[in-house]
N, CA and C atoms of all chains as a GROMACS GRO file, in nm:
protein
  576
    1UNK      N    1  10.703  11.588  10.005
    1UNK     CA    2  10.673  11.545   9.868
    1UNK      C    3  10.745  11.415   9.838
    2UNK      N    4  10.692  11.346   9.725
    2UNK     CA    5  10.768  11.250   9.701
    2UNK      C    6  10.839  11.275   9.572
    3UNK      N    7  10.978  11.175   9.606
    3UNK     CA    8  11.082  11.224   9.460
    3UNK      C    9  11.150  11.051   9.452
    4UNK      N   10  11.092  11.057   9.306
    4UNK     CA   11  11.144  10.894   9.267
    4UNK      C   12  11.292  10.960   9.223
    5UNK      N   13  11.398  10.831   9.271
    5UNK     CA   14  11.528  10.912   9.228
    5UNK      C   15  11.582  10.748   9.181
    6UNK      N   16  11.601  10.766   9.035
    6UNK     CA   17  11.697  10.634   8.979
    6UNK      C   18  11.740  10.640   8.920
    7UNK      N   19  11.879  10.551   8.874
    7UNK     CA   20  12.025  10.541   8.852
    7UNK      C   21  12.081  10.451   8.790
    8UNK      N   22  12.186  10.494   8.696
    8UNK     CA   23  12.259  10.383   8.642
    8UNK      C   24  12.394  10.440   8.663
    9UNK      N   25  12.480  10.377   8.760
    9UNK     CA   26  12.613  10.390   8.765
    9UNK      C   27  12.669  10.276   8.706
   10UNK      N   28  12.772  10.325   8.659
   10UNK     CA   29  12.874  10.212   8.566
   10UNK      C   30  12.948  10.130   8.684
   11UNK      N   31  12.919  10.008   8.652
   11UNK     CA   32  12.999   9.927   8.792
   11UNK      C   33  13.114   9.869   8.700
   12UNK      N   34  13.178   9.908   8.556
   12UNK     CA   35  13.289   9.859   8.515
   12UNK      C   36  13.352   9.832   8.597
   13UNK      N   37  13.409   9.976   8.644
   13UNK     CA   38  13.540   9.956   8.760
   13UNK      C   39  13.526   9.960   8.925
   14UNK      N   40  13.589   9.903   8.984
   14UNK     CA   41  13.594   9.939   9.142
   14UNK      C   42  13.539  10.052   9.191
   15UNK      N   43  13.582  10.167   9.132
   15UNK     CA   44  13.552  10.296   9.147
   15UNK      C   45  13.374  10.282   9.149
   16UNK      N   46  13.333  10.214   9.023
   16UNK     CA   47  13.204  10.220   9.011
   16UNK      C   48  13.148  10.191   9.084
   17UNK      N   49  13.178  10.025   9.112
   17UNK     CA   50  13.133   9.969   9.236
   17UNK      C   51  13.137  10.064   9.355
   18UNK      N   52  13.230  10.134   9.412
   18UNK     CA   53  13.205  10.194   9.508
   18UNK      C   54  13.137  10.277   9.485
   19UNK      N   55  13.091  10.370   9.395
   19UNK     CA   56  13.033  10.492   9.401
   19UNK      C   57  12.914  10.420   9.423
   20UNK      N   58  12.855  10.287   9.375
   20UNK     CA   59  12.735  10.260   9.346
   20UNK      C   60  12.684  10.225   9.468
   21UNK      N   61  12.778  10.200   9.611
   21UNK     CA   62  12.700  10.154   9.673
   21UNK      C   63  12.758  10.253   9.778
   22UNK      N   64  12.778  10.438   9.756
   22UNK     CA   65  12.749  10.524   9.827
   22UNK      C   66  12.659  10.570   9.747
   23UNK      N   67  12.560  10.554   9.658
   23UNK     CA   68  12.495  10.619   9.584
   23UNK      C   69  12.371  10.557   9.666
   24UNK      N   70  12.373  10.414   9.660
   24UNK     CA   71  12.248  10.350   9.753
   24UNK      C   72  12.218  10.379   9.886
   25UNK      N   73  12.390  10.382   9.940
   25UNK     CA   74  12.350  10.439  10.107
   25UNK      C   75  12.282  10.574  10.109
   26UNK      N   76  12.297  10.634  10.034
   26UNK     CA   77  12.259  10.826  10.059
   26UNK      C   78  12.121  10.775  10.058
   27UNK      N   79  12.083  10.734   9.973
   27UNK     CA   80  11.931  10.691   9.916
   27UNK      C   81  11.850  10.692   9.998
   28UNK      N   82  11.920  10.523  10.081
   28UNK     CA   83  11.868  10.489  10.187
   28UNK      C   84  11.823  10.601  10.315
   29UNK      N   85  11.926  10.650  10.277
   29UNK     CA   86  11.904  10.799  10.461
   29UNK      C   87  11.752  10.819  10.434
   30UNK      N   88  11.701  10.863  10.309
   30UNK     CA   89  11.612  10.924  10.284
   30UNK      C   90  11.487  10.895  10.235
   31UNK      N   91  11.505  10.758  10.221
   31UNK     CA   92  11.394  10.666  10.179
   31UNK      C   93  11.409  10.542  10.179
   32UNK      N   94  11.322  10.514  10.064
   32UNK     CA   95  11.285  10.336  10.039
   32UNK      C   96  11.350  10.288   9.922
   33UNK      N   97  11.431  10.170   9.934
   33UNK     CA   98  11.428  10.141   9.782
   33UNK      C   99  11.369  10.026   9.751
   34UNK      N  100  11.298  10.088   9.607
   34UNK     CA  101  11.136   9.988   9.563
   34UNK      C  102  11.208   9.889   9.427
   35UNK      N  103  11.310   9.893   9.374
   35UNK     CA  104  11.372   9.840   9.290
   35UNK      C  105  11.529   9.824   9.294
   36UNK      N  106  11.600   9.775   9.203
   36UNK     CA  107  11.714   9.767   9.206
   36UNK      C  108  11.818   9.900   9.190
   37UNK      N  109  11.764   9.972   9.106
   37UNK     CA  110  11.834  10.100   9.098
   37UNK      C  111  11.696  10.228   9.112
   38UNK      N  112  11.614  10.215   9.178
   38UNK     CA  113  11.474  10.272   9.208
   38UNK      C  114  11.482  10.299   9.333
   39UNK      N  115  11.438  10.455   9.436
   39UNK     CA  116  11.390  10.529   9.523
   39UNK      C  117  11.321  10.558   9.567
   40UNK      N  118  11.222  10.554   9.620
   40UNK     CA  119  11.125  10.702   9.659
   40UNK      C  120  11.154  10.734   9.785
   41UNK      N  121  11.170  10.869   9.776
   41UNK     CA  122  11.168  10.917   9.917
   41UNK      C  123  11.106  11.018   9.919
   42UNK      N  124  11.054  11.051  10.098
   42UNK     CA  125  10.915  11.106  10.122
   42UNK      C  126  11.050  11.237  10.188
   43UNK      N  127  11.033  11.366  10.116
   43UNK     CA  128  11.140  11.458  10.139
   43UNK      C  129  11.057  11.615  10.156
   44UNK      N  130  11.120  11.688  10.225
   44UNK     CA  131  11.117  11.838  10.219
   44UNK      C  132  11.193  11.889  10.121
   45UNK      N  133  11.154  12.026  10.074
   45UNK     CA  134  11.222  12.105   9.958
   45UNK      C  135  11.396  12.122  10.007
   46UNK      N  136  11.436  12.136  10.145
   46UNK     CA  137  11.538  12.139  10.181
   46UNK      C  138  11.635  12.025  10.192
   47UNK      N  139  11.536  11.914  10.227
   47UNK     CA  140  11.612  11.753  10.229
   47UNK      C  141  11.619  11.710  10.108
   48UNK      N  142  11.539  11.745  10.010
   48UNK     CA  143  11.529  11.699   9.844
   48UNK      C  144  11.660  11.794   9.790
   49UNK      N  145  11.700  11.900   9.838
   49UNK     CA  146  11.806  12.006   9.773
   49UNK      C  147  11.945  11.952   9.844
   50UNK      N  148  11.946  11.894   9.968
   50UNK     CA  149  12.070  11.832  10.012
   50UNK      C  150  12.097  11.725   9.969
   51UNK      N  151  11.992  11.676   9.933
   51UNK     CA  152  11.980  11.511   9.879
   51UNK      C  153  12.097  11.505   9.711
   52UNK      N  154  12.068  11.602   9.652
   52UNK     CA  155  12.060  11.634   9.534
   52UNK      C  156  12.191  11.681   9.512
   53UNK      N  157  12.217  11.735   9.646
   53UNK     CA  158  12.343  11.783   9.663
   53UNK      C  159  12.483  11.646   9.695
   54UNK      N  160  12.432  11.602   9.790
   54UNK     CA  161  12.493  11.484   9.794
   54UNK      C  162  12.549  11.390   9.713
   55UNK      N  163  12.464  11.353   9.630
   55UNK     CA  164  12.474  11.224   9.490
   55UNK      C  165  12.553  11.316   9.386
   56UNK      N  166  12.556  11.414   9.367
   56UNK     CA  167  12.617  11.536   9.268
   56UNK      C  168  12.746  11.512   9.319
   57UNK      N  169  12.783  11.505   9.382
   57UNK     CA  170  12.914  11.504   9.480
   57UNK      C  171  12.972  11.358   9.453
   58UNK      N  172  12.934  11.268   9.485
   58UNK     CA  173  12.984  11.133   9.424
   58UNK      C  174  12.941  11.077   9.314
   59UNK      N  175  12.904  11.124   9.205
   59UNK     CA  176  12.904  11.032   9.097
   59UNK      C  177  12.987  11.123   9.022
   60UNK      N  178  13.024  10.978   8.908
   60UNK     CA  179  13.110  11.016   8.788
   60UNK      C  180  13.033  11.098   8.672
   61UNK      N  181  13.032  11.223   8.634
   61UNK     CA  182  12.920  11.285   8.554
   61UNK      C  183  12.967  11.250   8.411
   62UNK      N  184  13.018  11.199   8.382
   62UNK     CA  185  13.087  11.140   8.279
   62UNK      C  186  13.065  10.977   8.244
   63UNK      N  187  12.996  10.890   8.340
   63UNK     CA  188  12.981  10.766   8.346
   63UNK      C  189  12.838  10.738   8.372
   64UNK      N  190  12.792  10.811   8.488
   64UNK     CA  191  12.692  10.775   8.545
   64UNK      C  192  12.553  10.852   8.522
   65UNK      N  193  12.438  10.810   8.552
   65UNK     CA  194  12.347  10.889   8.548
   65UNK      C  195  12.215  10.880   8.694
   66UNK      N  196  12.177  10.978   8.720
   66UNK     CA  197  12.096  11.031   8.798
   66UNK      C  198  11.959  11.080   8.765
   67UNK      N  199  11.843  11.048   8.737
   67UNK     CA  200  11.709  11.139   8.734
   67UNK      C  201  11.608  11.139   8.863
   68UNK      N  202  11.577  11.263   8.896
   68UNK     CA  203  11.471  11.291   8.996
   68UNK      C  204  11.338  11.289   8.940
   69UNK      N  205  11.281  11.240   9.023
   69UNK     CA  206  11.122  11.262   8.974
   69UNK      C  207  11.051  11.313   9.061
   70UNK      N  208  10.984  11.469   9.053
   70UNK     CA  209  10.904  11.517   9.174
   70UNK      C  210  10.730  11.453   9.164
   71UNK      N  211  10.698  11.387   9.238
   71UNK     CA  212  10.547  11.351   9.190
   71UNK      C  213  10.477  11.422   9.355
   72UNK      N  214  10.510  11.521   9.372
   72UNK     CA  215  10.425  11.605   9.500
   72UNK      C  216  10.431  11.551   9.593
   73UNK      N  217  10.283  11.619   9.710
   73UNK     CA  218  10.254  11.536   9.817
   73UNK      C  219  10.100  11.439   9.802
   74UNK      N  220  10.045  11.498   9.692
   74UNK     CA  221   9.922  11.392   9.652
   74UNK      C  222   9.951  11.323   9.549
   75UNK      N  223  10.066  11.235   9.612
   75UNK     CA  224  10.138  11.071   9.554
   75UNK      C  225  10.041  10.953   9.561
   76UNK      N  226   9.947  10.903   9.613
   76UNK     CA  227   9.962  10.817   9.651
   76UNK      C  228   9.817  10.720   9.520
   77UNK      N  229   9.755  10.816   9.443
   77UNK     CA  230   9.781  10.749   9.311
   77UNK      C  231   9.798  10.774   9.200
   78UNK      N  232   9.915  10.802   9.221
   78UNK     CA  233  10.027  10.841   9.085
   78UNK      C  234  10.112  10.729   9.108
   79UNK      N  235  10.157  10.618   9.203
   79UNK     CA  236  10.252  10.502   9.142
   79UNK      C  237  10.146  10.391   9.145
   80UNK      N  238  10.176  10.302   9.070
   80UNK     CA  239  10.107  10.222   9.012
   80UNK      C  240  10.253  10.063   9.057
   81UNK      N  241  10.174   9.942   9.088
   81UNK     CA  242  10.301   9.881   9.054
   81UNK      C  243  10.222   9.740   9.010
   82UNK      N  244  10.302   9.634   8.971
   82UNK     CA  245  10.269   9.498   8.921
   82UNK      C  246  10.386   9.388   8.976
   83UNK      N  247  10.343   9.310   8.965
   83UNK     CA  248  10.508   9.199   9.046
   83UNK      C  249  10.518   9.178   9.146
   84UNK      N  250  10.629   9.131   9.167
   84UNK     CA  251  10.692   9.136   9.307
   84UNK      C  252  10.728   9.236   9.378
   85UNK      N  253  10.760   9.266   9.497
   85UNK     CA  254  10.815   9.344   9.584
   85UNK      C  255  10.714   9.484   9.577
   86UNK      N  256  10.571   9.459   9.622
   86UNK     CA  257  10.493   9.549   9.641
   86UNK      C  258  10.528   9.667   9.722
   87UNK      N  259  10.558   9.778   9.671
   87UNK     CA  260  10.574   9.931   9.779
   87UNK      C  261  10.533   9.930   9.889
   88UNK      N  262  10.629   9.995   9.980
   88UNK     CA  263  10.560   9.994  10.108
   88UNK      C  264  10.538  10.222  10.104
   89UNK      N  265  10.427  10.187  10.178
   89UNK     CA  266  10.312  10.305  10.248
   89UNK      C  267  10.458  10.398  10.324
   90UNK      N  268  10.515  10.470  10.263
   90UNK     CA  269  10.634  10.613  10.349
   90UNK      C  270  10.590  10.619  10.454
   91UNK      N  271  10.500  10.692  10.410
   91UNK     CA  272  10.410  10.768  10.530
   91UNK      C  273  10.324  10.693  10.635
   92UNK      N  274  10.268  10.569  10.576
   92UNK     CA  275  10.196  10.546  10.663
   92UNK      C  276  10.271  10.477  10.820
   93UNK      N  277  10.143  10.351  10.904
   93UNK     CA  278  10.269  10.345  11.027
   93UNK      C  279  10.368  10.198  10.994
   94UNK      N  280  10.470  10.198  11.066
   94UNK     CA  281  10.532  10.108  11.034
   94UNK      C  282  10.520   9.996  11.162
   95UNK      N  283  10.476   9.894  11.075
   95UNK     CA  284  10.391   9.735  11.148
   95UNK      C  285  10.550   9.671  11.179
   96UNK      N  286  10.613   9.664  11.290
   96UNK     CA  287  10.719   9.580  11.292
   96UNK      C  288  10.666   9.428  11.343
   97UNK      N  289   9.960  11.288   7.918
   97UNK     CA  290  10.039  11.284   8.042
   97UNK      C  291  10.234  11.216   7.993
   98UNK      N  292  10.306  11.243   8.145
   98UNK     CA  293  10.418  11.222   8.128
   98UNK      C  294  10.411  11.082   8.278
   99UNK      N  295  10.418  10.953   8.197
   99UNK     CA  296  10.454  10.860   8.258
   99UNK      C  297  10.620  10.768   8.272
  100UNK      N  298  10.628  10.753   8.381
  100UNK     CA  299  10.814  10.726   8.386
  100UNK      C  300  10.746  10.514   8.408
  101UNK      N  301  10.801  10.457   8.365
  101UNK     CA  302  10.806  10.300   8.371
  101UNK      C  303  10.982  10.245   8.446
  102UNK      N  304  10.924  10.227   8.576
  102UNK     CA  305  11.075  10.149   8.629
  102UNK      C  306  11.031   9.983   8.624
  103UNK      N  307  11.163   9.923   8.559
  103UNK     CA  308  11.156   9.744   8.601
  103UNK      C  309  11.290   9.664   8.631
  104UNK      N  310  11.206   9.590   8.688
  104UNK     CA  311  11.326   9.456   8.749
  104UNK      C  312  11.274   9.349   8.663
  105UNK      N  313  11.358   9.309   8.584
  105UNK     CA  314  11.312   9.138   8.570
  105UNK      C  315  11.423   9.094   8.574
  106UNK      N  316  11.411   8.962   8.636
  106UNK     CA  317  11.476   8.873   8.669
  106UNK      C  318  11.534   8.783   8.506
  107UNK      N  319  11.655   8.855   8.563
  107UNK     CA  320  11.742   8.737   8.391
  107UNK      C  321  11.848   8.648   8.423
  108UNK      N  322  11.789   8.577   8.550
  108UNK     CA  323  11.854   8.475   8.576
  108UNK      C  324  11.833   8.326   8.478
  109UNK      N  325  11.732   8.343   8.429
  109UNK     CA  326  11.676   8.215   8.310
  109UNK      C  327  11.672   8.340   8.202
  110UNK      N  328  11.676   8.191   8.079
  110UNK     CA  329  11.682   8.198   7.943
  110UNK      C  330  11.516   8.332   7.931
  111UNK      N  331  11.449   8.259   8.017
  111UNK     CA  332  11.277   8.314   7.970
  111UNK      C  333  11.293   8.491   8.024
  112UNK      N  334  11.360   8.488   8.177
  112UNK     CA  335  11.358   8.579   8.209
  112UNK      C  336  11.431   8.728   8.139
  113UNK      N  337  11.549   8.688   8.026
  113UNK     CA  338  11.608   8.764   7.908
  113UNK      C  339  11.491   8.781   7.839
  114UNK      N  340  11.402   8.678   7.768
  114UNK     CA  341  11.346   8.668   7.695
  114UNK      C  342  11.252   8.805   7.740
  115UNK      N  343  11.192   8.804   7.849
  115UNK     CA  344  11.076   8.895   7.867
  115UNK      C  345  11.091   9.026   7.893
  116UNK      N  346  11.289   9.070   7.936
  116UNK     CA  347  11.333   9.139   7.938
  116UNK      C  348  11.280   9.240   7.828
  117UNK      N  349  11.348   9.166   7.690
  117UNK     CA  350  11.364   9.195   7.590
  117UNK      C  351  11.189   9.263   7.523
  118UNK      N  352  11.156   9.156   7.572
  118UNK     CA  353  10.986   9.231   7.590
  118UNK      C  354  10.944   9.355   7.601
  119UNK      N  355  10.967   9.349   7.726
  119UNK     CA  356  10.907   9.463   7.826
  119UNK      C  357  10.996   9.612   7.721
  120UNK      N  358  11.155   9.571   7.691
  120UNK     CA  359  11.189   9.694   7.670
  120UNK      C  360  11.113   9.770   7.521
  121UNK      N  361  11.107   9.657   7.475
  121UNK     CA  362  11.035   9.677   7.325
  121UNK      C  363  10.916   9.730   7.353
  122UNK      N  364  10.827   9.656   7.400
  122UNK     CA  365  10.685   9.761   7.451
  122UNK      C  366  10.690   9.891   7.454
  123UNK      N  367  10.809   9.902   7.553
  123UNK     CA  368  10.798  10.081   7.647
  123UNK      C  369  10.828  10.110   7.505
  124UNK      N  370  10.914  10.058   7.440
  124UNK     CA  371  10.994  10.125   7.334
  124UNK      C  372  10.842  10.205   7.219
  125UNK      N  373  10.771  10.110   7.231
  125UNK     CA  374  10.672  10.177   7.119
  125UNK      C  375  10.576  10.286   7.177
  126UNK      N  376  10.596  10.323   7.313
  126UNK     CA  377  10.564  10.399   7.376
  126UNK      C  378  10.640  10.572   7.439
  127UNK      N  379  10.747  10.534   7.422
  127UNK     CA  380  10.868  10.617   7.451
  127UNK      C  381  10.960  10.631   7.444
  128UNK      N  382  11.012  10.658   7.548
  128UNK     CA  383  11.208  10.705   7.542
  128UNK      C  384  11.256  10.625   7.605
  129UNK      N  385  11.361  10.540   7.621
  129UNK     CA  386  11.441  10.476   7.717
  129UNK      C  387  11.525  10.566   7.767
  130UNK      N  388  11.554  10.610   7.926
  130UNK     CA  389  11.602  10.720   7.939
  130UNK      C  390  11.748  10.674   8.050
  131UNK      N  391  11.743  10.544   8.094
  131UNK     CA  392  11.824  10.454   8.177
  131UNK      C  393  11.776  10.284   8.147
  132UNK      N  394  11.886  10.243   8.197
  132UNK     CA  395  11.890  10.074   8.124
  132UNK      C  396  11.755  10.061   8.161
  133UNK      N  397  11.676  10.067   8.302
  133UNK     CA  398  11.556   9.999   8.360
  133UNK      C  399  11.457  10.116   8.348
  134UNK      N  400  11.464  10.211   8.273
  134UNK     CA  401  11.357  10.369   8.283
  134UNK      C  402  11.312  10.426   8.115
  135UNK      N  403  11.158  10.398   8.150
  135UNK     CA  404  11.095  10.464   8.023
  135UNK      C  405  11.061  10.586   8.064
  136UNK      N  406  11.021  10.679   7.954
  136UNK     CA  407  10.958  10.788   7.992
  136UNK      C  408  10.887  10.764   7.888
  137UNK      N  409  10.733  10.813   7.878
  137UNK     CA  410  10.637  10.799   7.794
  137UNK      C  411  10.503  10.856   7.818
  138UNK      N  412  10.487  10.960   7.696
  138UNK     CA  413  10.389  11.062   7.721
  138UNK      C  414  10.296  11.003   7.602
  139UNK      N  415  10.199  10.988   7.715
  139UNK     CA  416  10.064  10.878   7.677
  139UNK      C  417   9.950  10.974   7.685
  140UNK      N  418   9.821  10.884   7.656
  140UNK     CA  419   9.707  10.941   7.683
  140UNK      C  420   9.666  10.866   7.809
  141UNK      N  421   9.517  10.881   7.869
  141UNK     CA  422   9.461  10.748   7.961
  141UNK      C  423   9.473  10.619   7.872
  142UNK      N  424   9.409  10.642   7.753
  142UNK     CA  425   9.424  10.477   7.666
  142UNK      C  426   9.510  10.472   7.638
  143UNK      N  427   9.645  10.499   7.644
  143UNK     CA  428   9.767  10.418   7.556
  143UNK      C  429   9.815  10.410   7.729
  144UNK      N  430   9.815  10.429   7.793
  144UNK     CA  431   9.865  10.422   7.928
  144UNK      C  432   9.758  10.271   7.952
  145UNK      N  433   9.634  10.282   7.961
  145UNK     CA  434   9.606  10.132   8.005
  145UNK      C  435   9.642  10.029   7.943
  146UNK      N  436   9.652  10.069   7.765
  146UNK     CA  437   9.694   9.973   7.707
  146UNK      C  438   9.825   9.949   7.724
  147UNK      N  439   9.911   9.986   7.735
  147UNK     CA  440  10.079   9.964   7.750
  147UNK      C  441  10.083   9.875   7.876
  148UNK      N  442   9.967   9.938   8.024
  148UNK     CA  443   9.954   9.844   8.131
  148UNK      C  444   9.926   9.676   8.099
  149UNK      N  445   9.846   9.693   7.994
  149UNK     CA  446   9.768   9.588   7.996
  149UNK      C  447   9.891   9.465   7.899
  150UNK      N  448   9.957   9.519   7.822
  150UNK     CA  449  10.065   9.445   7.768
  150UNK      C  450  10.226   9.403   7.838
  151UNK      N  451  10.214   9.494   7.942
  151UNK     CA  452  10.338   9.467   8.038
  151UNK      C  453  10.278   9.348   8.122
  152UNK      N  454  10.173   9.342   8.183
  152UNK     CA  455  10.127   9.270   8.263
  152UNK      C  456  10.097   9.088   8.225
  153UNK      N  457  10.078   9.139   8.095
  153UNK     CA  458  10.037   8.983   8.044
  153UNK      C  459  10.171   8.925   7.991
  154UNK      N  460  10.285   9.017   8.010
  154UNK     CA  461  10.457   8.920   7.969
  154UNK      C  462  10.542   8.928   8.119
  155UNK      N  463  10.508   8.984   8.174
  155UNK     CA  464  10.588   8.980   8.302
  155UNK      C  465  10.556   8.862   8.358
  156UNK      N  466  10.661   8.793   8.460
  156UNK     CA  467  10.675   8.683   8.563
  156UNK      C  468  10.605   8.732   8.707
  157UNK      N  469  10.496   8.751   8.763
  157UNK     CA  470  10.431   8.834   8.824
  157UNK      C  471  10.502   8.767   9.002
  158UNK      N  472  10.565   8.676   8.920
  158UNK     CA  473  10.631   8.630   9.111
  158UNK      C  474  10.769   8.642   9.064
  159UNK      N  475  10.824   8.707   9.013
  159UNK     CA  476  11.001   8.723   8.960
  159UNK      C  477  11.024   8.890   8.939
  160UNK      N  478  10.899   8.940   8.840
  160UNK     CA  479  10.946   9.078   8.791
  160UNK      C  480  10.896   9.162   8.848
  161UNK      N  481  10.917   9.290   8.792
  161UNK     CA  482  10.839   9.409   8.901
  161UNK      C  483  10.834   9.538   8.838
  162UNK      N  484  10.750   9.558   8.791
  162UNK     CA  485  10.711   9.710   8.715
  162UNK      C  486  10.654   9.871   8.757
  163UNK      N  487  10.692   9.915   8.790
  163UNK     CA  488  10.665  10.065   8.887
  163UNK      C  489  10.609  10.155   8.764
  164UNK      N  490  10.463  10.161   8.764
  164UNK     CA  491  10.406  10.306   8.720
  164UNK      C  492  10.410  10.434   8.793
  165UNK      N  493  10.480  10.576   8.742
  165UNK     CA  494  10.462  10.681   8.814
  165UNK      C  495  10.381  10.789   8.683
  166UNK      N  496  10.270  10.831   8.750
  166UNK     CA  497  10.203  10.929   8.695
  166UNK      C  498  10.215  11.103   8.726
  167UNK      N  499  10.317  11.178   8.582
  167UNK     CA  500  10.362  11.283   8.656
  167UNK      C  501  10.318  11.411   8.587
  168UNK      N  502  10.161  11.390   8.552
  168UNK     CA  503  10.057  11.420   8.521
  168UNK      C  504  10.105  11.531   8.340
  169UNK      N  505  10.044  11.625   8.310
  169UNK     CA  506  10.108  11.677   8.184
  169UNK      C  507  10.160  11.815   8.163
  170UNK      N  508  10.190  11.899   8.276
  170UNK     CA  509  10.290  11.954   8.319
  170UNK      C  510  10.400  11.908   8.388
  171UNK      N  511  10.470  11.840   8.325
  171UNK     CA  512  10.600  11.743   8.354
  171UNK      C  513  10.732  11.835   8.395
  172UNK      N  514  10.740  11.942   8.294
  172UNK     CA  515  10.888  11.981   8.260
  172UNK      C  516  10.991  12.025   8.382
  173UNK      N  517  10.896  12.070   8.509
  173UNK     CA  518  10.982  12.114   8.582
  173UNK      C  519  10.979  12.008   8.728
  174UNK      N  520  10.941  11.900   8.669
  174UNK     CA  521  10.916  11.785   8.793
  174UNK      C  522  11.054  11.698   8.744
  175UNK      N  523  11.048  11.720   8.626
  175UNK     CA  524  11.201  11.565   8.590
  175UNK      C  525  11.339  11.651   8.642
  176UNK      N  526  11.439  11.594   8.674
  176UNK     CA  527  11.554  11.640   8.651
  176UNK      C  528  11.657  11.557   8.633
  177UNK      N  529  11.811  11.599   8.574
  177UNK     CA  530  11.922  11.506   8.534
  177UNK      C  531  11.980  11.513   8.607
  178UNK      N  532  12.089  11.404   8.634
  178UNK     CA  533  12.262  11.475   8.659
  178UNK      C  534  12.291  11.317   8.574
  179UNK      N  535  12.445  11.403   8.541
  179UNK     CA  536  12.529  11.288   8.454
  179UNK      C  537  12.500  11.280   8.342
  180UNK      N  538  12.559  11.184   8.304
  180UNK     CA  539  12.564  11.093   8.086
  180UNK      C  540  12.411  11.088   8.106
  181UNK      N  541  12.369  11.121   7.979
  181UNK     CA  542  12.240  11.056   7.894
  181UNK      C  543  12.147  11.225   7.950
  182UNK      N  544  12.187  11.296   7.911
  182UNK     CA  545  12.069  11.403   7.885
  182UNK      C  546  11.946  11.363   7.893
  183UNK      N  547  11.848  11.433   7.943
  183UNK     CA  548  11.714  11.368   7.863
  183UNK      C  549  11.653  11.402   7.745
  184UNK      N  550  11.568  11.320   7.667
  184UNK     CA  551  11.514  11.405   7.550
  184UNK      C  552  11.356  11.463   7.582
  185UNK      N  553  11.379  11.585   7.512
  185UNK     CA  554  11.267  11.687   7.476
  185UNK      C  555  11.115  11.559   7.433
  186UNK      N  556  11.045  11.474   7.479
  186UNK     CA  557  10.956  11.386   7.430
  186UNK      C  558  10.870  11.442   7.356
  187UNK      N  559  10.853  11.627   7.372
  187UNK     CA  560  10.698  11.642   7.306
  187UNK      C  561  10.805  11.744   7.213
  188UNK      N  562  10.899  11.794   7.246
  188UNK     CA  563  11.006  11.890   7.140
  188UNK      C  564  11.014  11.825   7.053
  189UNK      N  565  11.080  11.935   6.914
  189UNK     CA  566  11.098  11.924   6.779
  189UNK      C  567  11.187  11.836   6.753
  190UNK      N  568  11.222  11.698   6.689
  190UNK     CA  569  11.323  11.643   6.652
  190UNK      C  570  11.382  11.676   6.605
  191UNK      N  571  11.510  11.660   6.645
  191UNK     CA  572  11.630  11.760   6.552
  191UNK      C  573  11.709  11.608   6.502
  192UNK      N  574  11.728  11.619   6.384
  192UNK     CA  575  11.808  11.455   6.334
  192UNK      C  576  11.935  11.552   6.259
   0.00000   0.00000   0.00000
C-alpha cells in the first residue's frame, strides 16, 4: 500500500536539526521523498507498523509533528501533482 | 471526499513569499491547515477542481510543487498523528 508520511520537526535547536535529518533517513529506507518534508512509501502492513514505530521513537512529541496517510494499493490515481519535481512511478521499473 | 494538499514553494524571491501566501489562503478557504506545508480539505468533485484550478494559475510551475492526494470519503481510519498539532475532526461538531 501506499502511505504519504509528512512532517514538521522544529529545527530551532541542534537537537531538532538532528532529529530532522534521522527523521528523513528512516523515510528514505522506505521510500521516496516527493517534497521537502513529503513521503510516499510503497509499504506492507508490517513495514508501515515498524515504520511507525521507528519515527515514534525519535521525535520530540512535544515539538514535532508526524501524519500518515494510508491511500491503499489502488494509488495510482489518487495523487495528483503540478510543478516541479514530478513523482516518480514506486512500483514501476527503475530506468537508470 | 477527504483531500490532503502538500507544497513547496520556493521563497527564495520577494514573488515566491508572495505566492506562498497565496496558495496558503486558498487551501485556507477550503480547509484545515494541519502542518506548515499540509491542507486537509473535504471537498466535493467541484470544489476539488476548482481549488485545482486556482492553485495552478498562482504557482511558479518551474519553482513550486503541489501534491494532490485523494483519500476518498471514508477517511477516518486512513489519517493518523504522532506529536503537537492534533488533528481536527473536519466534518465533527465545532466545539469553540
Amino acid at each position: 500500500m501506499l502511505v504519504v508520511i509528512t512532517y514538521d520537526v522544529s529545527t530551532l535547536s541542534g537537537e531538532g536539526q538532528s532529529r530532522l535529518r534521522k527523521v528523513s533517513k528512516i523515510c528514505q529506507n522506505y521510500g521516496q521523498r516527493v517534497q521537502n518534508s513529503v513521503f510516499e512509501c510503497v509499504v506492507d502492513a508490517a513495514q508501515f507498523a515498524e515504520l511507525k514505530i521507528k519515527l515514534k521513537t525519535i521525535i520530540d512529541h512535544d515539538e514535532d509533528s508526524i501524519r500518515f496517510y494510508q491511500l491503499g494499493n489502488n494509488h495510482k490515481n489518487k495523487v495528483e501533482h503540478v510543478g516541479i519535481k514530478k513523482s516518480i512511478d514506486l512500483e514501476g521499473p527503475l530506468i537508470l
